[in-house]
C-alpha positions, 0 to 999 in steps of 0.5 A: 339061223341054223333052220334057215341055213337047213331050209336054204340047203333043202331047197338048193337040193330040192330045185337046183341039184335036180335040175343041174345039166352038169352031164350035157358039157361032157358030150360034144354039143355041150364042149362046143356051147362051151368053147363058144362061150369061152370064144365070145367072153375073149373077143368082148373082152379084147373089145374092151381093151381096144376100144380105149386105144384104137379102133375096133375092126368091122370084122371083129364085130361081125365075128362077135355077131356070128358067135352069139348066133352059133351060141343060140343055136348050140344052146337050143340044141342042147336044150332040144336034146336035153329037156329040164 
């Protein structure tokens, strides 16, 4: 079992360490994808809770709408800025 476990570290090292965008959150663009992640995580999750008890606001569907959008785009930003 340990050449698989040494086979699965060098291959973890090999494909995903050198392909990791673990510098993009440190700039600008890459705390907004975040906050923006953040932001949809909390809303679709306040859509859960209301929707057992009382029904949810339009606005607050159009808002989730508007935040995967902005999400997209800051993504394909990063992306553009940032090739892998």
């Amino acid at each position: 079992m340990t050449w698989l476990r040494e086979f699965l570290s060098e291959w973890i090292a090999a494909h995903l360490i050198g392909q990791s965008d673990d510098a993009v959150p440190r700039t600008l663009l890459g705390w907004t994808s975040v906050g923006l992640l953040a932001g949809l995580i909390a809303q679709v999750a306040y859509v859960i809770d209301a929707c057992f008890t009382a029904s949810v606001p339009t606005f607050l569907w159009f808002s989730i709408l508007a935040n995967v959008v902005a999400f997209v785009v800051v993504r394909r930003a990063l992306r553009w800025r940032y090739p892998v």
